[in-house]
C-alpha positions as CSV (number, residue, x, y, z in Angstrom):
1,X,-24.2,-44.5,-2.7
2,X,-21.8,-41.9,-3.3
3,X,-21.2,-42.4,-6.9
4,X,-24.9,-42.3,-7.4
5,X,-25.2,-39.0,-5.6
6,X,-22.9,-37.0,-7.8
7,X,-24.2,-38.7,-10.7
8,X,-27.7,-37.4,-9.7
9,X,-26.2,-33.9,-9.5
10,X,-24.2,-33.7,-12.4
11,X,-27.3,-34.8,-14.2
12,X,-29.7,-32.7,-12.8
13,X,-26.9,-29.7,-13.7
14,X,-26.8,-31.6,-17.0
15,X,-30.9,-30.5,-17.6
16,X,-31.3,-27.3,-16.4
17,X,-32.7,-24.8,-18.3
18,X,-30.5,-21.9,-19.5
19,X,-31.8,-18.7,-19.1
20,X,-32.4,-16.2,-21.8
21,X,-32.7,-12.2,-21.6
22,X,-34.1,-10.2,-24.3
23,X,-33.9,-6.9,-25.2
24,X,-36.5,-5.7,-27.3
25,X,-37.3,-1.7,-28.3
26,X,-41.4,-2.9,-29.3
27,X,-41.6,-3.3,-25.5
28,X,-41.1,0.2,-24.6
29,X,-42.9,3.5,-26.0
30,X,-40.7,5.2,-28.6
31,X,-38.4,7.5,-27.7
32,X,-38.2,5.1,-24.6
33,X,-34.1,5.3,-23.1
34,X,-33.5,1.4,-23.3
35,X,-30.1,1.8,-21.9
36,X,-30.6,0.5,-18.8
37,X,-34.0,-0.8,-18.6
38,X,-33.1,-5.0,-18.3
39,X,-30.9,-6.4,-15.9
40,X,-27.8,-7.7,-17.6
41,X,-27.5,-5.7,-20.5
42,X,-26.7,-2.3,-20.7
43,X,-26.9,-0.6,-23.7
44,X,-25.3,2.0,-25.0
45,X,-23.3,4.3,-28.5
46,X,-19.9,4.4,-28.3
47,X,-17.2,5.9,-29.9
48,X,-13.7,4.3,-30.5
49,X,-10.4,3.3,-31.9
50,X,-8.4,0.6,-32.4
51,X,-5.3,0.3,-33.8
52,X,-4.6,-3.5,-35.4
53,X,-3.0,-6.0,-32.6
54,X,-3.9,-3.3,-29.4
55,X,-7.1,-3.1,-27.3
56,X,-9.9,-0.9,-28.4
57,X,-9.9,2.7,-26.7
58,X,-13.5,3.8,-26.4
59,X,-14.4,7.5,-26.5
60,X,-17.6,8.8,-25.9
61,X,-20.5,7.0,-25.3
62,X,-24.8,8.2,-25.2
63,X,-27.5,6.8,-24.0
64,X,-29.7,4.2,-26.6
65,X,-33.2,4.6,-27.3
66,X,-36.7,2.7,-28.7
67,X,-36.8,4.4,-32.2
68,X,-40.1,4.2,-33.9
69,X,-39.0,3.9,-38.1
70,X,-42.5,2.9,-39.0
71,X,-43.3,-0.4,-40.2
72,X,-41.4,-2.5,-42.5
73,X,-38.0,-1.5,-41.4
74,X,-38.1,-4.0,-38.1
75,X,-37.7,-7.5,-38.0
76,X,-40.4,-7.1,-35.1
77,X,-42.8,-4.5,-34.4
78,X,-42.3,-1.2,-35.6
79,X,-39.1,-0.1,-33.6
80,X,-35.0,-0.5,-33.4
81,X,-32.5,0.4,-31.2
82,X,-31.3,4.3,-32.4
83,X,-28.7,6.5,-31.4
84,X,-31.5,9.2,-31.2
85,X,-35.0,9.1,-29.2
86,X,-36.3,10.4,-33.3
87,X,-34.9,8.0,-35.8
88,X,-33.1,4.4,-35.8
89,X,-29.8,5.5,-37.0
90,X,-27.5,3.2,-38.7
91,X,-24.8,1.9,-36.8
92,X,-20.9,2.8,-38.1
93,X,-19.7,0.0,-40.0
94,X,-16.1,-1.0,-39.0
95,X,-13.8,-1.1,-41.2
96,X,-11.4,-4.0,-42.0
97,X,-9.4,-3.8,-38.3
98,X,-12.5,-3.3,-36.4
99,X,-11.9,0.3,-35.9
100,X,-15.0,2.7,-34.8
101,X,-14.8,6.1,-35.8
102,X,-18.7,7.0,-35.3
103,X,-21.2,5.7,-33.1
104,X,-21.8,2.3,-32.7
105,X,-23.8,0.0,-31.0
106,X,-22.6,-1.0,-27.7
107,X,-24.1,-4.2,-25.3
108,X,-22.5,-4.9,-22.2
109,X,-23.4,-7.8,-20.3
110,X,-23.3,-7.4,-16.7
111,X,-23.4,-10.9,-15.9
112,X,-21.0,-14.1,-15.9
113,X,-21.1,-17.0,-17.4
114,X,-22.5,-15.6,-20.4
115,X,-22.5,-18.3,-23.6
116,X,-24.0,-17.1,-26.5
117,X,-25.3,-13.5,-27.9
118,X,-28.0,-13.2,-30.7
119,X,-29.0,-9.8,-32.8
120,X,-31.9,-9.3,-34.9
121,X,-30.9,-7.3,-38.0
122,X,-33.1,-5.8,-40.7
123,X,-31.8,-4.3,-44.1
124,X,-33.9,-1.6,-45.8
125,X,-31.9,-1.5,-48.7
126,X,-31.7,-5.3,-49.5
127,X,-32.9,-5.5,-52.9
128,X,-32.0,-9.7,-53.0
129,X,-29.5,-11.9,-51.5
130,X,-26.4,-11.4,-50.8
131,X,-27.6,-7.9,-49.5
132,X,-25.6,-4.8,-50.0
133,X,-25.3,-3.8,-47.0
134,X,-23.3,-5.7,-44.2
135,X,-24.3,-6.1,-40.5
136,X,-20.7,-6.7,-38.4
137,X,-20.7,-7.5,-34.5
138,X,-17.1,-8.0,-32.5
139,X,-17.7,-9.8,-29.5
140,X,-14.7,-9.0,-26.6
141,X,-14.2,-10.8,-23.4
142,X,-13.7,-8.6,-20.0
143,X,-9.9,-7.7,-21.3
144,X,-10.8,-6.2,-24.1
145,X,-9.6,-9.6,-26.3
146,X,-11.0,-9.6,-29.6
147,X,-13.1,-13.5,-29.0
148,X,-14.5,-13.1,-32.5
149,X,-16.2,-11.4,-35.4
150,X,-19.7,-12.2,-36.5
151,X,-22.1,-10.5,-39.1
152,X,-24.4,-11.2,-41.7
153,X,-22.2,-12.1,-44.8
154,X,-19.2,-11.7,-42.4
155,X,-18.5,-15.1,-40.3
156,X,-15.1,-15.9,-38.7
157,X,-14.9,-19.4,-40.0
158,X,-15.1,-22.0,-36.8
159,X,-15.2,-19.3,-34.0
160,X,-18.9,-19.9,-32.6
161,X,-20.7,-17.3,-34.9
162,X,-23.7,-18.2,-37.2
163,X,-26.1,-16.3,-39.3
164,X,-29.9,-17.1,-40.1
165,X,-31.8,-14.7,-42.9
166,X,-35.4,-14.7,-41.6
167,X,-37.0,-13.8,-44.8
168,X,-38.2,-10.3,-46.4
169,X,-40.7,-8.5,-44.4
170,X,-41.3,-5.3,-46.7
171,X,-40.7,-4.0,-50.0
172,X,-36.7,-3.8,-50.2
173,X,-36.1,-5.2,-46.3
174,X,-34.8,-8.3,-45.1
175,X,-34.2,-9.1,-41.8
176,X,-31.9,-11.8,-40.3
177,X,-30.4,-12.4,-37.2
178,X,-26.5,-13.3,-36.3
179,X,-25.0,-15.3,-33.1
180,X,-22.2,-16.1,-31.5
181,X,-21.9,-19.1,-29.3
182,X,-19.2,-19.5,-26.4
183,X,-19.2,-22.4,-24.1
184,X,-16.7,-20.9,-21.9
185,X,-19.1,-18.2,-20.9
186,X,-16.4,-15.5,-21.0
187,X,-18.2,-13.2,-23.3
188,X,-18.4,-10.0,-21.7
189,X,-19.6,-7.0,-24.8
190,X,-20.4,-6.8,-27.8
191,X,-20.0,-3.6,-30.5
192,X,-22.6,-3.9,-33.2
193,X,-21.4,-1.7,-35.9
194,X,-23.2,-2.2,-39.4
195,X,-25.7,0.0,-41.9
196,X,-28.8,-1.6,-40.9
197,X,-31.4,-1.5,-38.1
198,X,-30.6,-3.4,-35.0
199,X,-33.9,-4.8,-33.7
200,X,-33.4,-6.9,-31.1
201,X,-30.6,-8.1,-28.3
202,X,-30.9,-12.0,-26.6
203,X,-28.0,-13.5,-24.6
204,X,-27.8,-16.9,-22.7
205,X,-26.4,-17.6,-19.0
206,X,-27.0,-20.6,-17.0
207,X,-29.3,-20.7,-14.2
208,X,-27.7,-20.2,-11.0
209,X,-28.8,-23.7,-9.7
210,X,-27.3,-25.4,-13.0
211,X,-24.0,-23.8,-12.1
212,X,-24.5,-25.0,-8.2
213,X,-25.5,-28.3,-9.1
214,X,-23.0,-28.8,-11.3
215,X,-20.0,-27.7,-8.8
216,X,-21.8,-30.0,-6.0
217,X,-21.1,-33.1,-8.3
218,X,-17.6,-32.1,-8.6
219,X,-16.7,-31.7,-5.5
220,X,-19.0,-35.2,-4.5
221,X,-16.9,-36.6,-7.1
222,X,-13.4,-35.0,-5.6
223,X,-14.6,-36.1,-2.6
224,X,-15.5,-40.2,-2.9
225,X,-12.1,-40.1,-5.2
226,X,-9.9,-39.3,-2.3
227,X,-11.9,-41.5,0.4
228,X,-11.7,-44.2,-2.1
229,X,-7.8,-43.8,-2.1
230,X,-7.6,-43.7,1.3
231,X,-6.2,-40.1,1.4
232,X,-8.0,-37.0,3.4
């Protein structure tokens, strides 16, 4: 009866929906400050260094807005996430040791047990395939550890990230979107820096019943182990 109970739950954990947040500037008016707007993602333009082998020191940081820049130039809609509340201004593009000099993109997710991060990118200079421009996100756990880097044209071979080009959607514009994917949940911000428009923001956390369910059939199964060995 016992082993059947804690398979049930482990199960039942096993099935649960994950839950999904999205972040997207067409929901809000433009101008819109999207900062804060969602629970679990706060948004934000940084500024940073980071020196190769040490934790990044961030500077500066404003506020993130709904910029409208017309049609054609989002993946969705008609606005991106800008640095101003007038224009969706390109993100700094990192260069080769991850090092941000001028404002870039900055999600932090204020939640645990977050597994994977998605970003909607469009290009409005891509003139064919490979692009010329390059879209580059580091994702960091809550240490500041460098968990990997992800971007369109940019993959760290085996570490979680993927890339999907969703097709042209204007005269000289692609869009495409790029994730990383981390079982262990310990993602805990990303920094988006790149010369394209960054339309969208989606991460994925377990429900919190999957996560109870799921530590009730380990401790049933802790539990009839040590009864069955006659220990307490």
């Amino acid at each position: 009866m016992r082993t059947a109970i804690c398979c049930g739950l482990l199960l039942l954990a096993g099935t649960a929906h994950a839950d999904f947040i999205t972040l997207e500037p067409d929901d809000y008016a433009p101008g819109a400050n999207v900062s804060n707007v969602i629970p679990g993602i706060t948004m934000s333009a940084v500024q940073g260094t980071q020196e190769p082998g040490e934790a990044p020191v961030w500077g500066t940081s404003a506020p993130v807005y709904s910029a409208d820049v017309g049609v054609g130039h989002a993946a969705t809609g008609s606005r991106v996430f800008g640095a101003t509340p007038t224009e969706g201004t390109p993100w700094a593009t990192p260069d080769p040791e991850h090092a941000l000099h001028e404002p870039s993109l900055r999600a932090d997710f204020n939640l645990t047990g977050v597994t994977s991060v998605e970003f909607l990118w469009s290009d409005v200079e891509c003139s064919g395939v490979p692009c010329e421009d390059m879209a580059v996100m580091s994702i960091f756990d809550a240490s500041d550890h460098l968990l990997a880097t992800c971007g369109w044209f940019v993959l760290t071979p085996g570490a979680g990230c993927s890339d999907t080009l969703l097709g042209f959607i204007g005269p000289g514009t692609a869009a495409f979107s790029t994730t990383y994917s981390n079982l262990s949940g310990n993602i805990a911000y990303a920094i988006i820096g790149s010369l394209v428009q960054v339309d969208r923001v989606k991460i994925n956390v377990p429900e919190p019943g999957t996560l109870a369910l799921f530590g009730a059939g380990l401790l049933a199964m802790g539990l009839s182990r040590r009864r069955a060995s006659g220990t307490t």
